[in-house]
N, CA, C and O of each residue as an XYZ file, in Angstrom:
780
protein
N       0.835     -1.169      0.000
C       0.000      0.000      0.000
C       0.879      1.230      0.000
O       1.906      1.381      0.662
N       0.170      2.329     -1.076
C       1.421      3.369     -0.810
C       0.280      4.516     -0.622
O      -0.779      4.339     -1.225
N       0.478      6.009      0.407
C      -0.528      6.731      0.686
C       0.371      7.904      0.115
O       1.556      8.018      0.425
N      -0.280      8.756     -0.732
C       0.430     10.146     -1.487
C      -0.590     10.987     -1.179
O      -1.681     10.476     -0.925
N      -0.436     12.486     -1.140
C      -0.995     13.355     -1.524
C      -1.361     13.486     -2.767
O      -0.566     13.084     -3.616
N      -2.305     13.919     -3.089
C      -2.970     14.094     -3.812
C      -3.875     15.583     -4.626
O      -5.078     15.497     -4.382
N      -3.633     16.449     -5.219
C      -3.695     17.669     -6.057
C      -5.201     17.427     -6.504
O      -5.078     16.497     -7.301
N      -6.111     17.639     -6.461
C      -7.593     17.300     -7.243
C      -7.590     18.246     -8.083
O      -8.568     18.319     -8.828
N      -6.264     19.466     -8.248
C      -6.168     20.473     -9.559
C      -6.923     22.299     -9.043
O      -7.745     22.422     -8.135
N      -6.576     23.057     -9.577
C      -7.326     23.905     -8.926
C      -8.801     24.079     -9.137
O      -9.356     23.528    -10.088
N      -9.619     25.018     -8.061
C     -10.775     24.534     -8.389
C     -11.217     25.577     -9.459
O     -10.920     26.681     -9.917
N     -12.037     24.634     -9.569
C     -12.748     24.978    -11.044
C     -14.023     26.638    -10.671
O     -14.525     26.871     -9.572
N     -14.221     27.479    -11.932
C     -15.079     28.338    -11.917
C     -16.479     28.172    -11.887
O     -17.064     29.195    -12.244
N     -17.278     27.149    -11.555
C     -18.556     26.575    -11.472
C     -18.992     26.540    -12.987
O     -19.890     27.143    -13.575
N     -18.060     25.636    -13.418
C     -18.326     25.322    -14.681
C     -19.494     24.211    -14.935
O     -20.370     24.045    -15.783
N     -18.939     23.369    -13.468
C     -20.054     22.191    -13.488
C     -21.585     22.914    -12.760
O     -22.287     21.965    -12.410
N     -21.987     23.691    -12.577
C     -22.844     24.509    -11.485
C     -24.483     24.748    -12.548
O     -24.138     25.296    -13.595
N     -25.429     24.594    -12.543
C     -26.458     24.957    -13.021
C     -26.221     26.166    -13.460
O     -25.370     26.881    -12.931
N     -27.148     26.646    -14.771
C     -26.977     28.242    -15.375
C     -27.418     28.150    -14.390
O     -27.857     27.192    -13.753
N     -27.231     30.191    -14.015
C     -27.817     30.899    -13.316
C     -29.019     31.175    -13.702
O     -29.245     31.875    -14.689
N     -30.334     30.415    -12.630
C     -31.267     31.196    -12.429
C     -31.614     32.378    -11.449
O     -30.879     32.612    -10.489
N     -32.571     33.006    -11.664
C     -33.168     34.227    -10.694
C     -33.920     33.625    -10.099
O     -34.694     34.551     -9.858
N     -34.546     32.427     -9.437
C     -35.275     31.649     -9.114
C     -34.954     30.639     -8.270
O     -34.387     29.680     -8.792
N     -35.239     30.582     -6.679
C     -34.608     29.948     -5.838
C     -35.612     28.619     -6.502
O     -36.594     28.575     -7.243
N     -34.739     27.580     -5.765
C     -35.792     26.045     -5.442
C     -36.256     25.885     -4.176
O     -35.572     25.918     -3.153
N     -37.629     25.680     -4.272
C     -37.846     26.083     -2.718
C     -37.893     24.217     -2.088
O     -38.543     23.365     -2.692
N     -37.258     23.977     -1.098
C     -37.451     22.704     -0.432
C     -37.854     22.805      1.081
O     -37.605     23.727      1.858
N     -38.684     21.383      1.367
C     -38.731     21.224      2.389
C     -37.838     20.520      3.657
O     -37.868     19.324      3.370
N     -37.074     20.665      4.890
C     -36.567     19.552      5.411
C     -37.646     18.843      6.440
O     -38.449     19.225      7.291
N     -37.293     17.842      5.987
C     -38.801     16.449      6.252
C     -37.668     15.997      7.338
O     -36.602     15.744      6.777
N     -37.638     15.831      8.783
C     -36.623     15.170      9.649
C     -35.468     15.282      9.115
O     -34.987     16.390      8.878
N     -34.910     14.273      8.872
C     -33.313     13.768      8.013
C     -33.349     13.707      6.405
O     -32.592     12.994      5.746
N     -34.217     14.454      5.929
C     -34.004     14.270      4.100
C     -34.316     15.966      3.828
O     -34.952     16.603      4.668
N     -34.017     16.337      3.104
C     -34.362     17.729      2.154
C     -34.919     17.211      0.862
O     -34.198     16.568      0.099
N     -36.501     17.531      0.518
C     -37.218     17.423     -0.416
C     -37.493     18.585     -1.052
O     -38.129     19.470     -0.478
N     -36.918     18.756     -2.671
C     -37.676     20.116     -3.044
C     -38.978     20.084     -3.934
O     -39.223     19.174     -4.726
N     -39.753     21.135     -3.724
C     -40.547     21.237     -4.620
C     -40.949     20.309     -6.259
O     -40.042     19.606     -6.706
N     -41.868     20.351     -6.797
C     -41.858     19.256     -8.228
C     -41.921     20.791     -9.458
O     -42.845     21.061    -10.225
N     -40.716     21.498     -9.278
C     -40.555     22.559    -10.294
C     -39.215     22.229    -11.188
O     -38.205     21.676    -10.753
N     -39.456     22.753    -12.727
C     -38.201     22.773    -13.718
C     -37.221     22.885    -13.146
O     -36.379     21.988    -13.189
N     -36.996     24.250    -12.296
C     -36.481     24.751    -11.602
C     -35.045     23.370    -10.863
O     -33.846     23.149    -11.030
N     -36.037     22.881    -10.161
C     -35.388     21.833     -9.376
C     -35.085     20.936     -9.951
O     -33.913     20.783     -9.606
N     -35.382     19.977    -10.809
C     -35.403     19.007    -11.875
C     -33.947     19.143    -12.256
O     -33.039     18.311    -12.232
N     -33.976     20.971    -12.773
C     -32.950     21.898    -13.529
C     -31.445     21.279    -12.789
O     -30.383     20.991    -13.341
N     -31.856     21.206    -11.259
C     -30.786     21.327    -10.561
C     -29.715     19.738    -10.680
O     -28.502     19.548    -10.597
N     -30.900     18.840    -10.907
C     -30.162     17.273    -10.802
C     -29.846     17.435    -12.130
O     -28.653     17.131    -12.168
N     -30.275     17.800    -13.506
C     -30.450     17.150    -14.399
C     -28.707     18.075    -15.095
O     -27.769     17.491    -15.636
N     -28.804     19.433    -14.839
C     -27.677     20.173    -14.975
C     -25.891     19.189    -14.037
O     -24.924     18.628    -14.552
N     -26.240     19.421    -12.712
C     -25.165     18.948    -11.761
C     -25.404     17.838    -11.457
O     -24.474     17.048    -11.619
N     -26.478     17.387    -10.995
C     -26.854     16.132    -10.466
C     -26.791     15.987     -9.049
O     -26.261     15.141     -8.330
N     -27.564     17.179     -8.782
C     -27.782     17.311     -7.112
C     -28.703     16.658     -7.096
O     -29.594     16.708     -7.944
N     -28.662     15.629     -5.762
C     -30.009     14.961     -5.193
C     -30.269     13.812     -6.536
O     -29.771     13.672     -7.653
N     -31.321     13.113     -5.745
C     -31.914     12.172     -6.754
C     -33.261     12.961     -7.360
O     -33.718     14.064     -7.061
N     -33.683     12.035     -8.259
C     -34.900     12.658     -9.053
C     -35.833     11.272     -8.611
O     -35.503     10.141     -8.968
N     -37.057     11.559     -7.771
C     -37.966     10.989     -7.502
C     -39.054     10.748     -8.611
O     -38.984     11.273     -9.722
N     -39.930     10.022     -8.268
C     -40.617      9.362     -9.624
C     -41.705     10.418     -9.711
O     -42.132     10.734    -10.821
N     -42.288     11.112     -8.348
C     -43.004     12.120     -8.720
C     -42.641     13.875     -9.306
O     -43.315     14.863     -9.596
N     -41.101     13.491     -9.253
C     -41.133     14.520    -10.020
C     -40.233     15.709     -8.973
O     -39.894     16.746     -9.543
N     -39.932     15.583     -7.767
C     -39.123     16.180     -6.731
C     -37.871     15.753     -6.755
O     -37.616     14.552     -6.662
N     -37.152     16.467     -6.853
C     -35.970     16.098     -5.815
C     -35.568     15.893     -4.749
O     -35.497     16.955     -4.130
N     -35.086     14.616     -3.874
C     -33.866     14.438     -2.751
C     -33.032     14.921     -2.475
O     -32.096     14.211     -2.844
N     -32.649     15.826     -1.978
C     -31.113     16.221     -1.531
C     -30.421     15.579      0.406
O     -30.864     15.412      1.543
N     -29.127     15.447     -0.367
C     -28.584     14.860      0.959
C     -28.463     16.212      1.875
O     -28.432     17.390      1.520
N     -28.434     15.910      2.548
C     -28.100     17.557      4.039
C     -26.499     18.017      3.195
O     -26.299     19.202      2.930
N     -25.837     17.335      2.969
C     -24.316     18.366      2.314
C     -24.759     19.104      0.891
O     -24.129     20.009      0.344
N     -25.883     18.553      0.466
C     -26.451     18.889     -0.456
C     -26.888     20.276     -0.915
O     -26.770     21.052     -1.863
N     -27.575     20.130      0.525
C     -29.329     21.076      0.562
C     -27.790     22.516      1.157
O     -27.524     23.661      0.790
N     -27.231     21.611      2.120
C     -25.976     23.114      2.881
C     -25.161     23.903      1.609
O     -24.657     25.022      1.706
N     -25.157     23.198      0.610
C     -24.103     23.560     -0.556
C     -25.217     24.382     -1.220
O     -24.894     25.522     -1.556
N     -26.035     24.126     -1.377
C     -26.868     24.874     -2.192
C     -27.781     26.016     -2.229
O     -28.286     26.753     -3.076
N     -27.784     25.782     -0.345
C     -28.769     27.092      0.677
C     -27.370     27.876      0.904
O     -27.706     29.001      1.272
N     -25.676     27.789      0.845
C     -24.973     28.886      1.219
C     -24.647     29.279     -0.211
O     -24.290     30.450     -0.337
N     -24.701     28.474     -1.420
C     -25.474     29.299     -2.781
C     -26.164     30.165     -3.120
O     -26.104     30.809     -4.167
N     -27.100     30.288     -2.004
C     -28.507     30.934     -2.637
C     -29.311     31.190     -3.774
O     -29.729     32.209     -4.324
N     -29.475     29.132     -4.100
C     -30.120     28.696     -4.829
C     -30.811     27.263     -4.389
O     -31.015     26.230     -5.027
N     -31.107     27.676     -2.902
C     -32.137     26.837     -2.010
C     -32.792     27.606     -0.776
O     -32.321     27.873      0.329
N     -34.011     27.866     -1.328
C     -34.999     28.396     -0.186
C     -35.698     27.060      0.702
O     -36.536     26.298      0.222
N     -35.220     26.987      1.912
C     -35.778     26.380      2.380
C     -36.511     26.364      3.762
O     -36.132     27.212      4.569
N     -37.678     25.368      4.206
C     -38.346     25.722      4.855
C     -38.796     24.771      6.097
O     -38.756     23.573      5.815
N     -39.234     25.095      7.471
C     -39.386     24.097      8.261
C     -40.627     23.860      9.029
O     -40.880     24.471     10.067
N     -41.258     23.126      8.599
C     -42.701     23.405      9.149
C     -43.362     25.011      8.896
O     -44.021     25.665      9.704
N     -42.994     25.355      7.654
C     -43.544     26.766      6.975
C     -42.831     27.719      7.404
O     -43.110     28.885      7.127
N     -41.579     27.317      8.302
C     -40.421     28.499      8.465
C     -39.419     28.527      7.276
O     -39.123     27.566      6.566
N     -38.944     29.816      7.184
C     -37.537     29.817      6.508
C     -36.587     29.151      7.369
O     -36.810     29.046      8.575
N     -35.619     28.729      6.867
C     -34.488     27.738      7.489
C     -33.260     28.583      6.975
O     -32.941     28.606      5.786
N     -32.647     29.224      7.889
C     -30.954     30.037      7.281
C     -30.411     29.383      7.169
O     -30.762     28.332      7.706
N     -28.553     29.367      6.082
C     -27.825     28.358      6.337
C     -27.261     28.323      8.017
O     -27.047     27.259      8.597
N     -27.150     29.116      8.395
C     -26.697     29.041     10.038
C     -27.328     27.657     10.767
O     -26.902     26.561     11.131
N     -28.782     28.488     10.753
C     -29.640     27.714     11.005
C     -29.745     25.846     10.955
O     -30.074     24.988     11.775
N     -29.335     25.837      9.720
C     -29.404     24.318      8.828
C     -28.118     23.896      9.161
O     -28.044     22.719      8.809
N     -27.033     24.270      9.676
C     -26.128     23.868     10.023
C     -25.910     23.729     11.389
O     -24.965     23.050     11.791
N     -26.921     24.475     12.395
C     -26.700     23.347     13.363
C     -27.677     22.559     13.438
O     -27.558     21.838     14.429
N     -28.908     22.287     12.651
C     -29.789     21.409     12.774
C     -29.401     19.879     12.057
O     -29.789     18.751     12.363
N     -28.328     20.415     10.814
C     -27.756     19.006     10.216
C     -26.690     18.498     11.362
O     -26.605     17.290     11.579
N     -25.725     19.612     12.231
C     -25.074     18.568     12.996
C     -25.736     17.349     13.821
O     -25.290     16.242     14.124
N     -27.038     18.012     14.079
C     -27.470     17.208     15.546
C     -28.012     15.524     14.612
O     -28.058     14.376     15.053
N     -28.246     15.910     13.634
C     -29.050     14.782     12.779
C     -27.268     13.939     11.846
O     -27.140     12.754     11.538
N     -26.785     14.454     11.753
C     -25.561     13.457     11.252
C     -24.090     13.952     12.109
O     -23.560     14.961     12.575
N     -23.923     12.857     11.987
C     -22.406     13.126     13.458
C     -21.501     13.485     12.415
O     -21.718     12.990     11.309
N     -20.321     14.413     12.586
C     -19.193     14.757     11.665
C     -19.916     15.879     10.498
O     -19.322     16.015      9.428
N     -20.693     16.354     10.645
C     -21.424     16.765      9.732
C     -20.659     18.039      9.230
O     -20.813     18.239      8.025
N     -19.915     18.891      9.850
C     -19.056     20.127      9.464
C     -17.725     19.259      8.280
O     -17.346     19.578      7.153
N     -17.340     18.124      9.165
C     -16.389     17.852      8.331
C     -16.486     17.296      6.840
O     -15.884     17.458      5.778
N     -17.354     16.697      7.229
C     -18.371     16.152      5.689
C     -18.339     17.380      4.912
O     -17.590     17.616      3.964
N     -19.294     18.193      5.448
C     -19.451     19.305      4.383
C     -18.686     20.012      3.523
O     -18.818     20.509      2.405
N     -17.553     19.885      4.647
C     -16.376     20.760      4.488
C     -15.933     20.261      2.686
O     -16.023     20.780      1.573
N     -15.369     18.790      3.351
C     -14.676     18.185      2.025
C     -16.016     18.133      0.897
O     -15.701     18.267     -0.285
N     -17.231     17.978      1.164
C     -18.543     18.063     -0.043
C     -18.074     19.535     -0.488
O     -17.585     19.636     -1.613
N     -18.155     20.357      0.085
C     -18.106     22.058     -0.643
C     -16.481     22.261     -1.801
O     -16.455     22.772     -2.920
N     -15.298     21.656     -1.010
C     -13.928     21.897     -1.325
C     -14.412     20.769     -3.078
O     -14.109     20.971     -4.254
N     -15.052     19.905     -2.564
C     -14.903     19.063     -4.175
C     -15.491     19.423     -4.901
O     -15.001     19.651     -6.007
N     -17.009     19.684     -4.608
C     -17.686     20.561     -5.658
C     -17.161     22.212     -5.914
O     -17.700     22.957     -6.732
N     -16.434     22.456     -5.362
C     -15.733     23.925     -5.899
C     -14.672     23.798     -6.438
O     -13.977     24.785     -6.682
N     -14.344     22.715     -6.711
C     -13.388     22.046     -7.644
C     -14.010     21.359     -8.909
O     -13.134     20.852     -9.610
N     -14.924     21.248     -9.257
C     -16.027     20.734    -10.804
C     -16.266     19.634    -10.586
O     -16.944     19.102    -11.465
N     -15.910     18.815     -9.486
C     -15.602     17.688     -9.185
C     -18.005     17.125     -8.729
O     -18.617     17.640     -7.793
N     -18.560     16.219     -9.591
C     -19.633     15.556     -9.053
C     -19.146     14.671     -7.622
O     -18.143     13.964     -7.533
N     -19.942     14.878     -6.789
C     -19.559     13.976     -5.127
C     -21.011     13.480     -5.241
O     -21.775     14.314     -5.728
N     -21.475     12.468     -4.944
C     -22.503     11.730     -4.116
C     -22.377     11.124     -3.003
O     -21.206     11.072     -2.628
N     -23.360     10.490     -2.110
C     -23.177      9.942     -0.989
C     -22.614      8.492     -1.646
O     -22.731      8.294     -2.855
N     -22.125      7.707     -0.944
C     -21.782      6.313     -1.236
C     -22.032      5.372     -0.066
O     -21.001      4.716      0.083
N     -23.063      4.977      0.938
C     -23.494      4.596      2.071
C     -23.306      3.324      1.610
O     -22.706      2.538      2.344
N     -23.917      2.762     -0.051
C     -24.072      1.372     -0.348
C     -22.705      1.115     -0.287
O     -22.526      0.027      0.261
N     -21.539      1.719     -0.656
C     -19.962      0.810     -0.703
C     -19.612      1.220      1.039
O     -18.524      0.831      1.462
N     -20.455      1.926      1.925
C     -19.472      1.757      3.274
C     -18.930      3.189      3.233
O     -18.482      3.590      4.307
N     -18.884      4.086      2.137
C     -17.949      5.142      2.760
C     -18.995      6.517      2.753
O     -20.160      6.305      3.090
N     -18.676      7.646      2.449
C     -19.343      8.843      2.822
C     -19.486      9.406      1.481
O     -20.621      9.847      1.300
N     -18.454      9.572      0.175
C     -19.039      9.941     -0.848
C     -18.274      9.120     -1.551
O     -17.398      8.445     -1.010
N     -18.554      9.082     -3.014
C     -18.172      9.020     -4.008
C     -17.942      9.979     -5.218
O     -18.632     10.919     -5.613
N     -17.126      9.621     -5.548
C     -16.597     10.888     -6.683
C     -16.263     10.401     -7.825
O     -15.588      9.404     -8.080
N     -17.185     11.770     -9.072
C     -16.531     10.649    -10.206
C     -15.663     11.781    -11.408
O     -16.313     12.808    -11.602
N     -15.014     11.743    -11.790
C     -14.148     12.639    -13.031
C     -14.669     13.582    -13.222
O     -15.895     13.562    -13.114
N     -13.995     14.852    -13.595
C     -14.923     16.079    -14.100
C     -15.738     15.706    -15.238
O     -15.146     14.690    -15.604
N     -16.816     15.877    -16.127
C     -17.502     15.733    -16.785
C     -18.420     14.312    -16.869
O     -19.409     14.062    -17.558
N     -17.837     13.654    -16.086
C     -18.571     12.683    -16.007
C     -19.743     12.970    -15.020
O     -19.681     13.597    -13.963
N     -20.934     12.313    -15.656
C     -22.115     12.282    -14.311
C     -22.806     10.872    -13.844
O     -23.079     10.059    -14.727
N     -23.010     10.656    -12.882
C     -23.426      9.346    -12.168
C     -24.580      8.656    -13.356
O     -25.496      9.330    -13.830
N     -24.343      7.280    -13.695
C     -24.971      6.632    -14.783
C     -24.489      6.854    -15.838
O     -25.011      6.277    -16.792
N     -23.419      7.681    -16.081
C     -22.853      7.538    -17.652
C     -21.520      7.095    -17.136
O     -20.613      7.312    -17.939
N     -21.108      6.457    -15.862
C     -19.591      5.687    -15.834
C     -19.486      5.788    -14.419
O     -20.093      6.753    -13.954
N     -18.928      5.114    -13.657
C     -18.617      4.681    -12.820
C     -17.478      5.658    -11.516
O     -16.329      6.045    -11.729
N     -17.951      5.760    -10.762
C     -16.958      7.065     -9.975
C     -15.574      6.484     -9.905
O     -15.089      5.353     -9.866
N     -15.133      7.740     -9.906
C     -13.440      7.127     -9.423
C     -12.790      6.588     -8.263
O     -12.070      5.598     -8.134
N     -13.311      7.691     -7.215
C     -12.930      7.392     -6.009
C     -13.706      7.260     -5.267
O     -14.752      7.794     -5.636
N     -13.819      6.445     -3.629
C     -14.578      6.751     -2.458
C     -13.700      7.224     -1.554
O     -12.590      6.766     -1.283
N     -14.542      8.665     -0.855
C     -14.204      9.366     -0.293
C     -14.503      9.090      1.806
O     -15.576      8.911      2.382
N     -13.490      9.146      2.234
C     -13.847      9.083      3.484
C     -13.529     10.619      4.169
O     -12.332     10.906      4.182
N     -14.399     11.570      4.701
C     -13.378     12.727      5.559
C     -13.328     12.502      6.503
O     -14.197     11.893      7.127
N     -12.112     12.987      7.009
C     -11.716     13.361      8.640
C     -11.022     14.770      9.201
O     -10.400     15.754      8.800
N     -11.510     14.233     10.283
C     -10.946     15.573     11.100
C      -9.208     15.649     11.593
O      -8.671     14.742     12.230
N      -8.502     16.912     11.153
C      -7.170     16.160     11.532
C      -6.629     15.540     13.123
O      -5.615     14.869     13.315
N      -7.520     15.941     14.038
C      -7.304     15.454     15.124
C      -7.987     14.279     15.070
O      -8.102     13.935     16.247
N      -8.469     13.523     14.420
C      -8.881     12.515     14.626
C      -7.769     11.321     14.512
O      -6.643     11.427     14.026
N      -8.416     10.069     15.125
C      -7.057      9.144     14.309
C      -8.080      7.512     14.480
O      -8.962      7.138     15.253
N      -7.266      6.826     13.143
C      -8.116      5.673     12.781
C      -7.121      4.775     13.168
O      -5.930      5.083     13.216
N      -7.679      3.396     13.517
C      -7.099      2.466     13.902
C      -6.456      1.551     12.409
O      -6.847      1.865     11.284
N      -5.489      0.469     12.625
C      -4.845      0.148     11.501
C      -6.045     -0.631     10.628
O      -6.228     -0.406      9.432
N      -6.745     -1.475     11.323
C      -8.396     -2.287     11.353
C      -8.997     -1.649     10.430
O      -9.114     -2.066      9.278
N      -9.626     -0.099     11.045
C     -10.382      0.855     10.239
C      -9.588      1.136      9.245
O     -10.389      0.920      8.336
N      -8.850      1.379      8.840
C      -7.821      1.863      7.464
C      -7.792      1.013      6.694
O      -7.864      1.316      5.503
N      -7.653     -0.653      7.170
C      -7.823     -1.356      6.173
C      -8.967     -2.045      5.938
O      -8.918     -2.713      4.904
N      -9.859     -2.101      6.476
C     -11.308     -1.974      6.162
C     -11.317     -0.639      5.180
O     -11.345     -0.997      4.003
N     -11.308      0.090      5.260
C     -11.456      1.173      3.951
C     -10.972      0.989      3.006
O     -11.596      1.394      2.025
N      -9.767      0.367      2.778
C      -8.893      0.239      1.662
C      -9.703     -1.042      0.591
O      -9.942     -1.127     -0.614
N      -9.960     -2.005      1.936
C     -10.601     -2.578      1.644
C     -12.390     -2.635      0.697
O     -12.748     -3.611      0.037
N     -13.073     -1.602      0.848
C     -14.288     -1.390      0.678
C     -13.281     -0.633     -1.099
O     -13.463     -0.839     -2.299
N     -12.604     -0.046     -0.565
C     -12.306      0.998     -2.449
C     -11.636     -0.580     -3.187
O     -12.131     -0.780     -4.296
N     -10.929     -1.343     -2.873
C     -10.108     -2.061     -3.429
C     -11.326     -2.726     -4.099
O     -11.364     -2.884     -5.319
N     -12.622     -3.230     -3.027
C     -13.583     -4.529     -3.907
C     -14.774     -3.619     -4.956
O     -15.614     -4.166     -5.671
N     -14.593     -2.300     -4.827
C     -15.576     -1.855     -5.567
C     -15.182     -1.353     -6.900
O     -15.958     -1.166     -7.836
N     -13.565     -1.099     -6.904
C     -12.937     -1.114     -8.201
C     -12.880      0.318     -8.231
O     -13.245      0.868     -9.270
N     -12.408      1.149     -7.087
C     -12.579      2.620     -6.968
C     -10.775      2.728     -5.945
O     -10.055      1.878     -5.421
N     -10.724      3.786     -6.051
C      -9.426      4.277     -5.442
C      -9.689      5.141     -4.186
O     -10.675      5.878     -4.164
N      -8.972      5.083     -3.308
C      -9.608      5.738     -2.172
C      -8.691      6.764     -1.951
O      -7.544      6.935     -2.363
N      -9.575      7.552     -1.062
C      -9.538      9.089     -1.027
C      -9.722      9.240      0.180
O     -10.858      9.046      0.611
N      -8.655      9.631      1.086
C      -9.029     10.362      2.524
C      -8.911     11.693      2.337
O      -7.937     12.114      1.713
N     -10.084     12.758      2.950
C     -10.072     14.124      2.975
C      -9.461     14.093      4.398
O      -9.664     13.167      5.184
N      -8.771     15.072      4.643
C      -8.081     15.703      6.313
C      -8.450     17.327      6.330
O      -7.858     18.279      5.822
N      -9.848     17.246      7.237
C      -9.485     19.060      7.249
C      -9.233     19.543      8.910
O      -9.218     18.945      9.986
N      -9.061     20.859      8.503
C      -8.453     21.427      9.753
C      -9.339     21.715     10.202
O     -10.515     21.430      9.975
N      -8.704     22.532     11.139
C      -9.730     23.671     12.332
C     -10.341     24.712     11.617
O     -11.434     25.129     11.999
N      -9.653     25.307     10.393
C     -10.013     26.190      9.424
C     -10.742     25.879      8.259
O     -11.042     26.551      7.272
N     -11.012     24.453      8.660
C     -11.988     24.025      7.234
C     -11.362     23.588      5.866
O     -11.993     22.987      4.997
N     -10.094     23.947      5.780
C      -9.082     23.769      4.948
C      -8.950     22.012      4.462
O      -8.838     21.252      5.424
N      -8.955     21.468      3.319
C      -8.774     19.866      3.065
C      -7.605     19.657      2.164
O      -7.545     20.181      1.052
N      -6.551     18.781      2.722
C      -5.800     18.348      2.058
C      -6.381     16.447      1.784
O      -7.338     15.857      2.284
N      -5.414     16.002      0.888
C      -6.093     14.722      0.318
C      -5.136     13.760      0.399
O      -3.935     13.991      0.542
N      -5.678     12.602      0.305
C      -4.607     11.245      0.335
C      -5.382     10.065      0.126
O      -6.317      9.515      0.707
N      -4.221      9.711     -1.585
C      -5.164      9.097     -1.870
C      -4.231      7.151     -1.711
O      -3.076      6.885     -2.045
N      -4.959      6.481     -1.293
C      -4.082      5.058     -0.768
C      -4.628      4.172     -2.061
O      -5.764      4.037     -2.516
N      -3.363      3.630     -2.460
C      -3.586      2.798     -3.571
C      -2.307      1.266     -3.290
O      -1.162      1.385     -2.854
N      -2.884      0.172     -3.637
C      -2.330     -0.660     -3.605
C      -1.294     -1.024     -4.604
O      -1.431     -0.854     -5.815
N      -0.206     -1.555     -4.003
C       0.944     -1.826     -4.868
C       1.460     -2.710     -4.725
O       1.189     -3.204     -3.631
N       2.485     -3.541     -5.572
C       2.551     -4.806     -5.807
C       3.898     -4.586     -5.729
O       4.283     -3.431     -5.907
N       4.948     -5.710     -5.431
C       6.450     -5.417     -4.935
C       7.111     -6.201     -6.276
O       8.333     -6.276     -6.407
């Protein structure tokens, strides 16, 4: 196994980013999911970037790093039991509902401000998945799974190779995010090697 840093390139000008509309998407947060509205608008948003899933009726899903990326955009109005929801707001209501949730975000915001598509990846075990610039989920296969951490944190040798493990059987390369106290993410990406 060899672990390098890793450059994801500088970030990109929101090339990958929906045109600009004048027109928020208005969503609801339902407990633990962000549902938006059944408008173009929103549709606009998966079908452009590929935020959230596209439900059969016609709404979008967004994950909470999602709905946070897109409400400190201000191109998500959202609402809570018929309140407005600030990003302030939504950020401490996503901590209490997902543990690590700043750090998550952190590395979700740093990749998508890099052109970079991120999804959740819960089915392979890790926190996102990432796939090539221009590529979008269903036209090829992500590159990497992403795990973040906090730099004070520390993983056992077990947990590390359990991770390596989960990127090695899914045919993906793994990606640890490390951010700071400042929100800042450096990368490392562990790939197996043969002597």
């Amino acid at each position: 196994m060899e672990a390098m840093p890793v450059d994801l390139k500088e970030k990109a000008a929101d090339k990958d980013e929906p045109k600009k509309s004048k027109e928020q998407v208005k969503a609801f947060l339902l407990k633990e999911r962000v549902l938006t509205e059944n408008t173009d608008a929103a549709r606009e948003l998966y079908n452009q970037s590929r935020y959230g899933k596209l439900l059969a009726d016609g709404r979008v899903q967004l994950s909470l790093t999602e709905a946070m990326y897109l409400l400190e955009r201000g191109k998500l109005l959202l609402e809570s039991g018929k309140k407005p929801v600030t990003a302030d707001q939504f950020l401490k209501k996503a901590s209490k509902i997902q543990k690590n949730f700043w750090v998550k975000y952190s590395v979700f915001k740093d990749i998508r401000d890099r052109g970079y598509i991120i999804k959740t990846a819960l089915k392979f075990g890790a926190d996102f998945r990432i796939y090539d610039r221009g590529v979008k989920p269903g036209e090829d296969h992500a590159r990497w799974i992403l795990y973040p951490v906090h730099e004070g944190d520390s993983m056992t040798w077990q947990e590390f190779s359990a991770k390596n493990r989960v990127a090695h059987s899914t045919k993906k390369r793994l990606l640890i995010g490390v951010v700071d106290d400042e929100g800042d993410v450096s990368y490392w990406e562990i790939r197996w090697l043969r002597p």
